[in-house]
C-alpha positions as CSV (number, residue, x, y, z in Angstrom):
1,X,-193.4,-73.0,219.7
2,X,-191.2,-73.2,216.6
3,X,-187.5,-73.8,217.7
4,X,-184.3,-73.7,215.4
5,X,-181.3,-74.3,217.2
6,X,-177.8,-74.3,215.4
7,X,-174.4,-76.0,215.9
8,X,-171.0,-76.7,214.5
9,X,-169.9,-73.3,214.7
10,X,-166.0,-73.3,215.5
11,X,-162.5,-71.7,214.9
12,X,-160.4,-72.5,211.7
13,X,-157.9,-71.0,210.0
14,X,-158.0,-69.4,206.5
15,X,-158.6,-72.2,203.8
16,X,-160.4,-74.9,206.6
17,X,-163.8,-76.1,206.6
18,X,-166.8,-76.4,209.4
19,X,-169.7,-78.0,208.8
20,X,-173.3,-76.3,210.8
21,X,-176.0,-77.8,211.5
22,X,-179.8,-76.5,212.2
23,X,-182.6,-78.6,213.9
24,X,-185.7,-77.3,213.7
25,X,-188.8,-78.3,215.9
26,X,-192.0,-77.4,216.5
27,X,-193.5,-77.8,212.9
28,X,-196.5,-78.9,211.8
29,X,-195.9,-77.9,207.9
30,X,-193.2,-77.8,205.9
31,X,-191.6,-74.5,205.2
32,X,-190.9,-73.7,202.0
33,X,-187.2,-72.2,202.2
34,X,-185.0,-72.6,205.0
35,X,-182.0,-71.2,204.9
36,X,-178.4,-69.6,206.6
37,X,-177.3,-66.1,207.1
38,X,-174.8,-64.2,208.9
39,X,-174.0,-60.7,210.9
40,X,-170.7,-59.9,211.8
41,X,-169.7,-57.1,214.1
42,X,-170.8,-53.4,212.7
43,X,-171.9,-55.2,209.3
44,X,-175.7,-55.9,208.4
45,X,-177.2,-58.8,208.0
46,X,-176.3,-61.1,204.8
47,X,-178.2,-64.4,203.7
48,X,-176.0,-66.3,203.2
49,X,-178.1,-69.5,201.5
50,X,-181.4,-71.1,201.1
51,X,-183.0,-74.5,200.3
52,X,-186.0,-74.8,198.9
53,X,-188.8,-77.8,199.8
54,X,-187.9,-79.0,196.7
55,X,-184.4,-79.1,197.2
56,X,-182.8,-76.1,194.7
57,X,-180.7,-73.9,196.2
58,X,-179.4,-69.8,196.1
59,X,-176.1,-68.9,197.5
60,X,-174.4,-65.1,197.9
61,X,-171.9,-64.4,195.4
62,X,-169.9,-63.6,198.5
63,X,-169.9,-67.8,199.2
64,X,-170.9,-69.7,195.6
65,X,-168.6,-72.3,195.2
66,X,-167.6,-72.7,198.4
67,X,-170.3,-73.2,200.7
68,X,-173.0,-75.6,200.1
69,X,-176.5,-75.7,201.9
70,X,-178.3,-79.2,202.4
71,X,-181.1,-80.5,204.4
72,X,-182.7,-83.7,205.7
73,X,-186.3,-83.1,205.6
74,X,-187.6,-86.0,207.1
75,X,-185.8,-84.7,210.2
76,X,-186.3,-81.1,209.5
77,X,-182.8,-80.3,209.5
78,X,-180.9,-78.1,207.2
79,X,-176.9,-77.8,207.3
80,X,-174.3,-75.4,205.5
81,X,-170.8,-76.8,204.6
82,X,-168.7,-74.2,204.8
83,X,-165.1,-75.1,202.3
84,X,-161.9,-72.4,201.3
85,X,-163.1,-70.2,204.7
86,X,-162.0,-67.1,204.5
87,X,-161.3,-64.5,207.1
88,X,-164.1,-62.2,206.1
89,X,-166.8,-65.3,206.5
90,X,-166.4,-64.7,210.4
91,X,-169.3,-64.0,211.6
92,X,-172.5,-64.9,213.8
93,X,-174.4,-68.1,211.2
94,X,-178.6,-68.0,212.2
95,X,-180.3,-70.7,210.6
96,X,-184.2,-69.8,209.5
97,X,-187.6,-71.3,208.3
98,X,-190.1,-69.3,206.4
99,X,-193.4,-69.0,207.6
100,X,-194.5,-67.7,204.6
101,X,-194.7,-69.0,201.2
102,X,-194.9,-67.4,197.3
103,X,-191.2,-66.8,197.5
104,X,-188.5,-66.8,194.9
105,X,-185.0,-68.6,196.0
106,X,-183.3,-64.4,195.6
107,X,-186.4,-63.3,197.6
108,X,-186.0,-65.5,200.4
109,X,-182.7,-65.0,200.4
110,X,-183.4,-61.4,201.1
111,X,-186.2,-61.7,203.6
112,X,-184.2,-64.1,205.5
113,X,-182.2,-61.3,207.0
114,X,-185.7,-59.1,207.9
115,X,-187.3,-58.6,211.3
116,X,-190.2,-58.9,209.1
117,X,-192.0,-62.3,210.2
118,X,-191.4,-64.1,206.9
119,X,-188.7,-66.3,208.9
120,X,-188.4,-67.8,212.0
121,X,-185.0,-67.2,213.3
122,X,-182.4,-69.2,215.7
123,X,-180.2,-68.6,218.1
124,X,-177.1,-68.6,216.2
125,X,-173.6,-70.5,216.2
126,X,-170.2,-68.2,216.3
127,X,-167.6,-68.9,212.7
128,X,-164.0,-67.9,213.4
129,X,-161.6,-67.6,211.0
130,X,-158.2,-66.6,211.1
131,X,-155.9,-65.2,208.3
């Protein structure tokens, strides 16, 4: 069974930074976009950034220029620096895979945060931040 678990989630204070990691197992293919999102309480889902196999990346408006996805592929592990946090970036962080492929970087950044069965989801790792 595919398995993504996250870590590195944390409290920080307004303008710190936290670095999360994802390990994925399970694989016997690589996926073609892994990526980050986040729910916080009584708000939807929001990707929050994916990586492509080939390395390009999409970000949210809501975190370009701060945050900044990377991956290790030979060890199937994708992370997300987060820099300049802000209050409103707490939140619950799931790292996913796609299972399917075809997508654009803005596509998968939207499918990411679908019950749909495009991406396989983790567990998730808690961001606090305080003003």
């Amino acid at each position: 069974a595919v398995q993504l678990v996250e870590s590195g989630g944390d409290s920080s204070q307004a303008g710190g930074s936290l670095r999360l990691s994802c390990t994925a197992s399970g694989y016997t293919a690589r996926n073609e976009y892994m990526g980050w999102f986040r729910q916080a309480p009584g708000k939807k889902r929001e990707g929050v950034a994916v990586i492509s196999n080939y390395g390009a990346a999409t970000y949210a408006d809501s975190v370009k220029g701060r945050f900044t996805i990377s991956k290790d592929s030979a060890k199937n592990n994708v992370y997300l620096q987060l820099n300049s946090l802000k209050f409103e970036d707490t939140a619950m962080y799931y790292c996913a895979a796609a299972v399917t492929w075809g997508m654009t970087g803005i596509q998968a950044l939207e499918l990411m945060t679908q019950a749909s069965g495009h991406f396989y989801w983790g567990q998730g790792t808690q961001v606090t931040v305080s003003s």
